[in-house]
C-alpha positions in Angstrom: 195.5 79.7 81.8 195.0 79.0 85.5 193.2 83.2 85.7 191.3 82.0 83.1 190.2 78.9 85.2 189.5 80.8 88.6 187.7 83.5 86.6 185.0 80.7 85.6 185.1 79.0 88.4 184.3 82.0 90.4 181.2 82.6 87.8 180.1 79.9 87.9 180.0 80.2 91.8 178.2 83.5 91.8 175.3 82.2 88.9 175.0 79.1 91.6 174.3 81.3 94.6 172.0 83.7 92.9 170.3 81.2 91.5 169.9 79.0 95.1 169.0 82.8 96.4 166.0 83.1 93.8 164.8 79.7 94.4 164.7 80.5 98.2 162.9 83.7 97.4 160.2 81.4 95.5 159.8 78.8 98.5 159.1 81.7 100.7 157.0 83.1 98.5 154.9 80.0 98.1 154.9 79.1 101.9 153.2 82.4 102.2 150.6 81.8 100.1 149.7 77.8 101.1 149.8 79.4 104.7 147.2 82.3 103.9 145.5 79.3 101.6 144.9 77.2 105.0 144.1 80.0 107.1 140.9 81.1 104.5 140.2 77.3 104.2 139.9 77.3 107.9 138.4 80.5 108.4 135.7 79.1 105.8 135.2 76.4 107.8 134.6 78.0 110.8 132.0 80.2 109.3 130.5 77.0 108.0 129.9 75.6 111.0 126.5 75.4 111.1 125.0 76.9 114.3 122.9 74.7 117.2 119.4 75.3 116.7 116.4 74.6 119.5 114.1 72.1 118.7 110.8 71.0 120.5 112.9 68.4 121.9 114.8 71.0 123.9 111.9 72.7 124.7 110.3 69.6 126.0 112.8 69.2 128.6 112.2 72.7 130.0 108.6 71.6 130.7 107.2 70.7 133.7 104.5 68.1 132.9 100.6 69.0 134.0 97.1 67.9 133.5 96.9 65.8 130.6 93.5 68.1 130.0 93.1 71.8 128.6 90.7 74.4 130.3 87.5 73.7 129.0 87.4 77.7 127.2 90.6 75.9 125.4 89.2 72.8 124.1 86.1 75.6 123.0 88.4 78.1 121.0 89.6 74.8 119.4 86.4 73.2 118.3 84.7 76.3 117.1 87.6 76.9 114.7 87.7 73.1 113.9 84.1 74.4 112.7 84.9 77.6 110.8 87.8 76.3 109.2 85.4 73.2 108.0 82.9 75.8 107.1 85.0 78.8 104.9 87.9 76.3 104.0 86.2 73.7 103.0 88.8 71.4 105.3 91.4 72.7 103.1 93.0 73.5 106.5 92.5 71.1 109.3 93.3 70.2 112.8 93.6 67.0 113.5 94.6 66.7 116.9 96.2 68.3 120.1 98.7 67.0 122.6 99.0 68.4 125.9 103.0 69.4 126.9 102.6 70.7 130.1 103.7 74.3 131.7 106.7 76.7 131.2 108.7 76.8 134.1 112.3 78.1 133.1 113.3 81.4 131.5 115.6 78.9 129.1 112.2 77.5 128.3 110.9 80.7 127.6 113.6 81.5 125.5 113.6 78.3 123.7 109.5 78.9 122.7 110.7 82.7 121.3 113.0 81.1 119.0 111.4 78.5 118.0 107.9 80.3 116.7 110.1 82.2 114.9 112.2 80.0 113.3 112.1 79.3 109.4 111.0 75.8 110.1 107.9 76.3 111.9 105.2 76.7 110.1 102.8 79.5 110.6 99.5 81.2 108.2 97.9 84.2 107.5 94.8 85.9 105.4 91.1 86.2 106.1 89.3 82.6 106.1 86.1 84.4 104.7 88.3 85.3 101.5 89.8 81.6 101.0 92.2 83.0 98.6 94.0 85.3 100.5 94.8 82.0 102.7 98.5 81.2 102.8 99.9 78.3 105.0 103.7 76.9 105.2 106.6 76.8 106.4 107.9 80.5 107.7 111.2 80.2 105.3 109.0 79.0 102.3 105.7 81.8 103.0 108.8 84.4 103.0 112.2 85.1 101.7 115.4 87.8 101.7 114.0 90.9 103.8 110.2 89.7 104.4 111.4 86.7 106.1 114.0 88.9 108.4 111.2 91.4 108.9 108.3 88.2 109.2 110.7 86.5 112.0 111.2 89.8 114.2 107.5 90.4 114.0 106.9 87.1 115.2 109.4 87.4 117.9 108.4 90.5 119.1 104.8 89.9 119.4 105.4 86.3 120.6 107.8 87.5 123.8 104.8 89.6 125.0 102.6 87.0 125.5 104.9 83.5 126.4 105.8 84.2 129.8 106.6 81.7 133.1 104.1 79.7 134.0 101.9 79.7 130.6 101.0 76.3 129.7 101.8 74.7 126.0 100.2 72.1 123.6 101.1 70.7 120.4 98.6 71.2 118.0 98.6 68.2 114.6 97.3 69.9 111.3 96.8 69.3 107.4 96.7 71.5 104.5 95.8 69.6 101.7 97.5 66.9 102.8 100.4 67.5 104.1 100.9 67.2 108.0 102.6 69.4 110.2 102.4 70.8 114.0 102.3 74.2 116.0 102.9 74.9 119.5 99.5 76.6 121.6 100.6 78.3 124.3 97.5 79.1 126.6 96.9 79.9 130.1 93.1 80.0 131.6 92.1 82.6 130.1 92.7 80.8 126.8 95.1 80.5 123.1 97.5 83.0 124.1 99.8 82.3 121.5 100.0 80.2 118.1 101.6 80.3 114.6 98.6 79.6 112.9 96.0 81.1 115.0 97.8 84.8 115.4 98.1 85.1 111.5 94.6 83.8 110.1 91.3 86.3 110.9 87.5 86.3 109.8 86.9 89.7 108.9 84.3 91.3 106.5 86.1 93.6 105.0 83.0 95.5 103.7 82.4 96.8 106.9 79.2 97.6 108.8 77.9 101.0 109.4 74.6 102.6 111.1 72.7 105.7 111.4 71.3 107.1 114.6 67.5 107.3 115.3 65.9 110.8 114.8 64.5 112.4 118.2 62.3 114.8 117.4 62.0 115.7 120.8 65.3 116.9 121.0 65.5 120.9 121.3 69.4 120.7 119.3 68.6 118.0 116.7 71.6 116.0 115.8 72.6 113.2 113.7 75.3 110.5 113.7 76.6 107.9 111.4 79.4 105.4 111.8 81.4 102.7 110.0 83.3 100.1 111.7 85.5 96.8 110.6 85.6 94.1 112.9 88.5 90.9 112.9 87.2 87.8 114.3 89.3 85.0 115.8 89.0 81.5 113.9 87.1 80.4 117.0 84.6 83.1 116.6 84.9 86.0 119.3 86.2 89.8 118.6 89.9 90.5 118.0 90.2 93.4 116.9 88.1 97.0 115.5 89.0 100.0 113.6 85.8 102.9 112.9 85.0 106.4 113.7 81.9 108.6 113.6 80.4 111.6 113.1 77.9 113.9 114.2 76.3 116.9 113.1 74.0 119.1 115.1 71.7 121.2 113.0 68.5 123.8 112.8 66.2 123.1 109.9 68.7 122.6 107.4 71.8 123.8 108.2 74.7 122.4 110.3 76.3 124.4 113.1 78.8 122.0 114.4 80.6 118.7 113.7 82.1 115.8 116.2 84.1 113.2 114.7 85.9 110.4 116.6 87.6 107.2 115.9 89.1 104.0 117.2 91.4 101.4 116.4 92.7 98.4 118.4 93.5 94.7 117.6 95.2 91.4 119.7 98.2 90.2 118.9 98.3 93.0 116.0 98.7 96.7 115.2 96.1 98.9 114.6 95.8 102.4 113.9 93.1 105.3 113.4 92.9 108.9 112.7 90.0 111.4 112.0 88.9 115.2 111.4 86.4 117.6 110.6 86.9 118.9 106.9 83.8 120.8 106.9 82.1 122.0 110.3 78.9 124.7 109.1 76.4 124.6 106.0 74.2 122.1 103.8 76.1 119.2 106.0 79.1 118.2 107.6 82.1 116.2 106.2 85.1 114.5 108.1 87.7 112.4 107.0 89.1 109.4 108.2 92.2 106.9 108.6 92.2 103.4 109.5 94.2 100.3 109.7 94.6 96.8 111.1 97.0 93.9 111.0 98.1 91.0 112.1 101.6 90.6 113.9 104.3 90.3 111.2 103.1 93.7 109.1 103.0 97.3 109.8 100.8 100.4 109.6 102.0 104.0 109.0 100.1 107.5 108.5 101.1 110.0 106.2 100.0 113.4 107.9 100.5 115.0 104.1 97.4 113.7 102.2 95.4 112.2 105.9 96.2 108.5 105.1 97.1 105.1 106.7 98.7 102.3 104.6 99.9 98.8 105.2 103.3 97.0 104.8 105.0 93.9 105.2 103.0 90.5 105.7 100.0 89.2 106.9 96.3 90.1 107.5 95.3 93.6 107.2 92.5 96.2 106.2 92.8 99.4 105.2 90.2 102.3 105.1 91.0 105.7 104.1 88.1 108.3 102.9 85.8 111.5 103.5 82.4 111.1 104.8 79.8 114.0 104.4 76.3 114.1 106.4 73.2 115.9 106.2 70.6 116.9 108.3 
């Protein structure tokens, strides 16, 4: 009776320590997991922590404050875009006023304007005023999205850091498209805008094109003959920003062609532009050339594909493309 007694007793012992042993296991087990649990919760707090962002208050206070008045060529860009944009808008786009900062004289000030005309708040515009519809204005993180805003920022960046440098002055230009208000910053030094969302993406271009033919001389002992086609962007204010074109000659007898010059240019502010050309046919009835051309504003990009002699856009922004063959006769 008392083996019997001590044999329970000592089963009963064993189930009670295997069981205490699994229940330790389990606390373990679930300390583990509440202490990974915390550590995610607080790794997902530190990612998010949303980061500091400039603001023009910051840049404000890197600004050393000047005359109260632009350069007079300034207040002249200004005004004659006041006008065009009145005139091919129809005031869908305005600007209603300007307020002097003052000049740039830290490289943290410099730093702060790079980050701040690209950032998805500012606003910023692009298309061809003389094609209203092409016209897009807002805010950079509303105009673009996923890789286009990535790509649209860097563009902006980029070609923004080559132009904001010490000593450049800045103003705050006041705006309204179609009724809502918002501002850029206009950095400028005497020479004029340097540097502005809105300005740097909007053009007036004809995107016809012009084109003219030289004047015969029939005094000439090798007669020749030229042609050429060119597209011109304007600045809102008015004066040249940027060309593309080529040409190309022919020198002839009577009616046949012996030889064939073609050349071609391309260049743009505060863009890309591109250009390509070559004789295709150089003897005979006449002589042919073809030709490649491109130009942008800031935030797109222009390639050329040697395989079939052509130059196409991508990205965003203001742009004109030209690709053909031209043939001329005597």
């Amino acid at each position: 009776m008392i083996n019997f007694i001590i044999f329970i007793t000592q089963n009963h012992y064993l189930f009670t320590m295997k069981k205490l042993a699994t229940t330790f296991k389990l606390f373990a087990v679930i300390s583990v997991l509440a202490l990974t649990s915390c550590q995610d919760e607080n790794s997902e707090a530190m990612q998010e922590t949303p980061v500091s962002k400039v603001s023009a208050a910051d840049l404000k206070k890197e600004i050393t404050p000047g005359l109260k008045t632009v350069p007079e060529i300034v207040q002249t860009q200004i005004n004659d875009s006041k006008g065009n944009l009145e005139k091919y808008l129809n005031n869908d786009l305005q600007i209603t006023g300007i307020t002097v900062l003052g000049k740039l004289s830290t490289q943290k000030g410099i730093e702060i304007s790079q980050d701040l005309v690209s950032d998805k708040e500012q606003f910023a515009a692009e298309g061809n005023i003389l094609a209203p519809e092409t016209v897009k204005v807002g805010k950079i993180g509303v105009l673009f999205s996923g890789d286009q805003l990535s790509e649209a920022q860097k563009g902006l960046k980029e070609a923004a850091s080559e132009q904001i440098k010490p000593g450049t002055d800045v103003l705050e230009i006041s705006w309204n498209y179609k009724g809502e208000q918002f501002t850029s910053l206009c950095f400028y030094n005497e020479s004029g805008i340097i540097w502005d969302n809105v300005f740097a993406g909007l053009v007036m271009m004809n995107t016809r094109g012009n084109s003219e033919v030289s004047p015969i001389d029939a005094q000439a002992k090798v007669a020749s003959k030229w042609f050429k086609e060119w597209w011109t962007a304007n600045w809102l204010w008015g004066s040249k920003r940027g060309e593309i074109g080529y040409q190309i000659t022919i020198y002839y007898s009577g009616s046949t062609v012996s030889n064939v010059d073609v050349s071609d240019w391309g260049n743009i502010s505060l863009g890309k532009a591109k250009s390509e050309s070559k004789v295709i046919k150089k003897t005979g009835a006449y002589g042919q050339c073809r030709y490649a051309l491109g130009l942008c504003t800031p935030v797109g990009s222009l390639s050329f594909n040697t395989s079939n002699f052509s130059v196409s856009f991508s990205g965003l922004g203001s742009n004109v493309v030209s690709n053909g063959t031209k043939s001329l006769y005597p």
